[in-house]
C-alpha positions in Angstrom: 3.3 -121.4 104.6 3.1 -118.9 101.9 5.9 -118.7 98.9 6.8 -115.2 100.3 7.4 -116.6 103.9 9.4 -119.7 102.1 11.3 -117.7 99.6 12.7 -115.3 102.3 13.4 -118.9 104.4 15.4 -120.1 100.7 17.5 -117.1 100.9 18.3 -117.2 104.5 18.7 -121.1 104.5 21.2 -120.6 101.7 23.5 -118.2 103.0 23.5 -119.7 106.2 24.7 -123.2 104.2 27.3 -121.3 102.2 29.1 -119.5 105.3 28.8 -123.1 107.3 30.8 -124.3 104.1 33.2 -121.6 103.4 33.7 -122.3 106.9 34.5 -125.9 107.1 36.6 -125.7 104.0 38.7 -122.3 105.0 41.2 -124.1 106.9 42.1 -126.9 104.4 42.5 -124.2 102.2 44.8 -122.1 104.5 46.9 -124.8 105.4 46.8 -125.4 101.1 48.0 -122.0 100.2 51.0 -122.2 103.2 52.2 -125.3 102.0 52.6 -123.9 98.5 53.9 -120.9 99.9 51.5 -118.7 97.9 52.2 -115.4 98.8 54.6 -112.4 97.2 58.1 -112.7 97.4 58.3 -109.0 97.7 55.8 -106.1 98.6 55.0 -103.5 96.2 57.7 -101.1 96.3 56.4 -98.7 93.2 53.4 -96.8 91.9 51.7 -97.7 89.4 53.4 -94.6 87.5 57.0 -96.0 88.1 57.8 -93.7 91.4 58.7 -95.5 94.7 55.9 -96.4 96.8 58.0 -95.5 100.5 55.1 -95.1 102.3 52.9 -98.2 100.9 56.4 -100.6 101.6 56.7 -98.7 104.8 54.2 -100.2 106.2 53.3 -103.4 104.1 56.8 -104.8 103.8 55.9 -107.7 106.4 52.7 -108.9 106.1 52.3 -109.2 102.0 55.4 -111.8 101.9 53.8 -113.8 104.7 50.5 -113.7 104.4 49.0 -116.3 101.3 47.0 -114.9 98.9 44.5 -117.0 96.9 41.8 -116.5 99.9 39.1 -116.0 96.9 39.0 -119.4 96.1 37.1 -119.8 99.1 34.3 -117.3 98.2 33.9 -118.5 94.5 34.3 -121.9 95.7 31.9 -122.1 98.1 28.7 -120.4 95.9 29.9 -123.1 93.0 29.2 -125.8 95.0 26.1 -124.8 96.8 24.7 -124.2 93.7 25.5 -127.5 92.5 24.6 -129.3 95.2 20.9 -127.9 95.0 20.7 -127.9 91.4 21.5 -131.9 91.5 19.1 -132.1 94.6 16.3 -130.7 92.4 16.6 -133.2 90.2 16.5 -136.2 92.1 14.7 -135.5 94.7 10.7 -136.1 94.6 10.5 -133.5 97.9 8.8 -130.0 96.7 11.1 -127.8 99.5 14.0 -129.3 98.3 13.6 -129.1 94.4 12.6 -125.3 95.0 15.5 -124.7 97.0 17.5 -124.4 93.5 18.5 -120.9 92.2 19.9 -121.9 89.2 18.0 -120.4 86.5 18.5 -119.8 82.5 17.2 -116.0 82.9 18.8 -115.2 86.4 21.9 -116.8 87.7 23.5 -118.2 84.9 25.6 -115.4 83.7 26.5 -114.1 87.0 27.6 -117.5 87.9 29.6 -117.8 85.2 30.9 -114.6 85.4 32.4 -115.4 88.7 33.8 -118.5 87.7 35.2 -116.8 84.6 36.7 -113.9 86.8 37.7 -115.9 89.4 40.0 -118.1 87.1 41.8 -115.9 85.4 42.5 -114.3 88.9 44.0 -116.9 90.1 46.0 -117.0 87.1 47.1 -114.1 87.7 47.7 -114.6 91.2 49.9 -117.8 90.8 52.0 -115.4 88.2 52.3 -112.7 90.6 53.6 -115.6 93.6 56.0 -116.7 91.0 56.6 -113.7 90.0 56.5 -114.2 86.2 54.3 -112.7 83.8 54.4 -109.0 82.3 54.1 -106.8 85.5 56.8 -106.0 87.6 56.8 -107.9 90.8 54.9 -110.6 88.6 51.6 -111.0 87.2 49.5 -110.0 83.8 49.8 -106.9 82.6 47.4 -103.9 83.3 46.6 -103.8 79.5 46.2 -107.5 79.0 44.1 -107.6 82.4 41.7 -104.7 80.6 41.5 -106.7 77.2 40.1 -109.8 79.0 37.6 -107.9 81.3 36.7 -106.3 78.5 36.1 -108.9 76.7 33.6 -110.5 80.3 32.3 -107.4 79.3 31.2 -108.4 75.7 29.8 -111.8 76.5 27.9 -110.6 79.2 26.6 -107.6 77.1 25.5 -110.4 74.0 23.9 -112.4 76.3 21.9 -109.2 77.7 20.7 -108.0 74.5 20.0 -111.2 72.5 19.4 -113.6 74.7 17.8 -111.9 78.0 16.0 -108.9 75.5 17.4 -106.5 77.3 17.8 -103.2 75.9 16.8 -100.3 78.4 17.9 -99.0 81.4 15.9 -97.7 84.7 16.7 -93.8 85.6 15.3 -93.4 89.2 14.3 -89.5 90.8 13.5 -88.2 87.7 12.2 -84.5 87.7 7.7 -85.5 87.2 8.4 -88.9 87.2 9.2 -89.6 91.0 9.3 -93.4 90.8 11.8 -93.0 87.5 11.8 -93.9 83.8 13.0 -96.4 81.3 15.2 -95.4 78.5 16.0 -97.5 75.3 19.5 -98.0 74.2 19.2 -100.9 72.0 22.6 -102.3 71.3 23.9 -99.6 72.8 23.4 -101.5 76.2 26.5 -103.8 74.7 29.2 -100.7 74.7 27.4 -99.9 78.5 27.6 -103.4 79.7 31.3 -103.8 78.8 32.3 -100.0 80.0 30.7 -100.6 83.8 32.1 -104.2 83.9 35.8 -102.2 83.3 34.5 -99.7 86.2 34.1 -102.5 88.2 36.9 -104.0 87.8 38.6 -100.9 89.0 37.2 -101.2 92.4 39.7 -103.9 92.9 41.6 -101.5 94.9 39.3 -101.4 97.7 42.0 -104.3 98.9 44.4 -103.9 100.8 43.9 -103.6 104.1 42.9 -107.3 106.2 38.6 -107.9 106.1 38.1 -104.3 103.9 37.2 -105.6 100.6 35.5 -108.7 102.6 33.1 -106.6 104.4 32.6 -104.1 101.6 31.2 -106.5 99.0 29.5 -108.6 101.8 27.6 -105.0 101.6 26.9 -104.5 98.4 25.9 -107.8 97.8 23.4 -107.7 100.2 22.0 -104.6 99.2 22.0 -106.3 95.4 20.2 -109.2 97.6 17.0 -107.0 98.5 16.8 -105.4 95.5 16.4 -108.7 93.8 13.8 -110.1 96.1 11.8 -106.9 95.8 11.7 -107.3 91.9 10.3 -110.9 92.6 14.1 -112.3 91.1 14.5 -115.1 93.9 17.0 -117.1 92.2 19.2 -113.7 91.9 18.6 -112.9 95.6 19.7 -116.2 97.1 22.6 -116.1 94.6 23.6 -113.0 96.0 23.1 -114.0 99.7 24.9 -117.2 99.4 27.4 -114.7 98.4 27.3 -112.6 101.2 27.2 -116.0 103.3 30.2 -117.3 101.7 31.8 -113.5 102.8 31.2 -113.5 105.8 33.2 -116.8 106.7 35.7 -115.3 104.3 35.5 -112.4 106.6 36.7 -114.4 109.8 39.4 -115.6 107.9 40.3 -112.2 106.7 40.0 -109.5 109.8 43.3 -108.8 111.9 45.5 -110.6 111.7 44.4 -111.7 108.3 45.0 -116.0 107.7 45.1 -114.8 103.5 44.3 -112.3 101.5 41.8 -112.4 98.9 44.1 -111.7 95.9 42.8 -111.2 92.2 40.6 -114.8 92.0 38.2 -112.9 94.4 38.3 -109.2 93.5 38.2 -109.9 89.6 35.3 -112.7 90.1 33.1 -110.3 92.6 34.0 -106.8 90.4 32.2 -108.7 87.3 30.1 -110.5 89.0 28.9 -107.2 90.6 28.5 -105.8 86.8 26.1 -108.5 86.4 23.5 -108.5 89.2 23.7 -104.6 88.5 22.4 -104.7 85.0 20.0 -108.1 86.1 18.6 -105.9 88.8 18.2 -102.7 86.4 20.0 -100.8 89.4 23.4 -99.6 86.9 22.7 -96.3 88.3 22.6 -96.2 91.6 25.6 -98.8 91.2 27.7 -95.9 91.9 25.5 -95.2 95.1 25.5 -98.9 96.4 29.3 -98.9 95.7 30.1 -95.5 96.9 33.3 -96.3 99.0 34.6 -98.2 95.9 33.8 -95.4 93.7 35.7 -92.7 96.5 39.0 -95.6 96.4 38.9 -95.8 92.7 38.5 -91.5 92.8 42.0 -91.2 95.6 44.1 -92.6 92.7 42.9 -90.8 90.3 43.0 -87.5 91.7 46.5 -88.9 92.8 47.7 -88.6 89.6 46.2 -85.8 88.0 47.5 -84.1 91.1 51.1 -85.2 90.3 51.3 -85.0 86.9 50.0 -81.4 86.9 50.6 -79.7 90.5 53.6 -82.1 90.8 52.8 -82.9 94.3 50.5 -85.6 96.3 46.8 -84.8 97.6 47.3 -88.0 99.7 50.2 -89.7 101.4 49.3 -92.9 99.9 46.6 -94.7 97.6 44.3 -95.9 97.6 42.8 -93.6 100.7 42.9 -95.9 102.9 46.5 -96.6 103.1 46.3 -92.6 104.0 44.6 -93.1 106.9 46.8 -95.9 107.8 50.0 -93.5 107.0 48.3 -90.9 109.0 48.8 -93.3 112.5 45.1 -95.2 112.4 45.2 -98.4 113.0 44.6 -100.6 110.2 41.2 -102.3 112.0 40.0 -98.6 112.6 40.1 -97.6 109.1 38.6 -101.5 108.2 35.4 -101.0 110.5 35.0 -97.2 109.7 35.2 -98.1 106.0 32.6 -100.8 106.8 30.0 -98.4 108.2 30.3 -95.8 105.1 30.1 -98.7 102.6 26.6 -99.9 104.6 25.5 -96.2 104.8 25.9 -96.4 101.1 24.2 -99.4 100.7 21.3 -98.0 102.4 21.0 -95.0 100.6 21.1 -97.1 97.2 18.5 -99.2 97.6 16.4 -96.9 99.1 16.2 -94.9 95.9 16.5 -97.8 93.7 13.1 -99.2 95.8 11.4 -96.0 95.7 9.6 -97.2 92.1 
């Protein structure tokens, strides 16, 4: 066997294990978050510029007061504990399959892991504030500002570690005008400032939630497409961390789709937004992260143009935001917005790594 045929075995071996996992351990954790009741005690009912969201309650009034949220746990969860598990294999067991079946590495897949597990706590903070509905923000929950300050902050650590402990100080520009396969451009410590400004960008696509097994099969996307990348550039470790990932996703994902058993609530979208940040500056692919994530980048773009629209034509573009919710208002079904949203975010994908391989 040769270590390509085995290292493509290690990643597909892995992210089988974590979806058999997430699997087994989804219903404990469903019939967890019931018993606790951990869901909102009332749906959204304004913008995030004070106006009444009619439309958004309209049509979510039922199903967010029902339906836990929490359902992250099971994605960060899962990937914590296959890594473990392999890491503690590796060192007590004398079998040379087993011990290179670990991904945890000094250089690779300790700052995304911590990342997530950062993230993913302080989402579930703020989701147990937002159930309980005390904290800062209306409803419940941390404030947007205080909620900026700590990813902000993710940001910084991740952007030390970068340049003074990884060495990292340039970044990869593909499709360059005489330089088809791209150039590398020196920043310095400027790659700190970046590293915290795209980790903020990715927190943003948070709003890609909200409609059951969206944001599930959107990152299970981009993570894979971060998962080829990665093997391509020889980073095993960082592709079987993404894929066990994507495998941990996917049984998220049959949790998730309609009728949706939970939603994934901030302890997934704030561990998976940063975690994103990470793999994206680990795989020098920061800018075709906009590419990979493209249906992120066009939620994230809805609301903005949302309120520019009202603040200075003093009417909506959209019925509701993010888009999706505009579809929905517009009579789709929710599933038919889910699955047509899924095949963009692939097409995306697709495109993304196939200029980010072309070097």
């Amino acid at each position: 066997m040769t270590l390509l045929t085995f290292n493509v075995i290690k990643i597909l071996v892995l992210a089988v294990l974590s979806a058999g996992t997430a699997m087994i351990l989804a219903p404990i954790l469903i019939k967890f978050l019931n018993k606790f009741k951990f869901w909102k005690k009332q749906a959204r009912t304004k913008t995030i510029t004070g106006e009444q969201a009619d439309v958004f309650y309209s049509l979510h009034k039922e199903r967010e007061t029902t339906v836990p949220r929490g359902g992250g746990m099971l994605i960060w969860f899962s990937v914590f504990l296959i890594i473990f598990l392999f890491f503690i294999i590796s060192i007590f067991s004398d079998t040379w399959w087993l011990e290179k079946l670990n991904f945890l590495s000094r250089g690779q897949t300790w700052l995304p892991l911590f990342t997530l597990m950062i993230g993913a706590f302080i989402g579930l903070i703020d989701d147990a504030l937002t159930v309980h509905q005390k904290g800062e923000y209306v409803g419940g929950g941390m404030s947007f500002k205080k909620r900026l300050i700590i990813v902000a902050i993710i940001g910084f650590i991740g952007g030390l570690w970068f340049f003074y402990q990884l060495g990292w100080d340039a970044i990869h520009i593909p499709l360059i005008c005489n330089f088809p396969q791209g150039i590398d451009i020196t920043i310095g410590i400027w790659i700190i400032p970046l590293f915290i400004l795209v980790m903020i960008a990715c927190w943003s696509g948070g709003a890609i939630d909200g409609l059951d097994g969206l944001s599930g099969g959107v990152f299970a996307s981009i993570f894979s497409a971060f998962a080829i990348i990665a093997f391509s550039q020889g980073k095993m470790d960082l592709a079987a961390f993404c894929a066990v990932i994507v495998g941990a996703l996917f049984a998220f994902l049959w949790f998730n789709i309609p009728p949706a058993k939970f939603y994934m609530g901030e302890t997934g979208i704030l561990g998976l937004t940063s975690t994103m940040a990470v793999v994206a500056f680990l795989t020098d692919s920061v800018i075709v992260l906009p590419i990979i994530a493209g249906l992120i980048v066009i939620t994230v773009g809805s609301i903005i143009l949302q309120l520019l629209s009202k603040k200075f034509r003093h009417k909506k573009i959209w019925l509701s935001t993010p888009i999706h919710h505009h579809f929905e208002a517009r009579g789709w079904p929710a599933s038919q917005v889910t699955m047509r949203f899924w095949l963009i975010s692939i097409i995306f994908a697709i495109l993304g790594v196939s200029i980010r391989l072309l070097n």
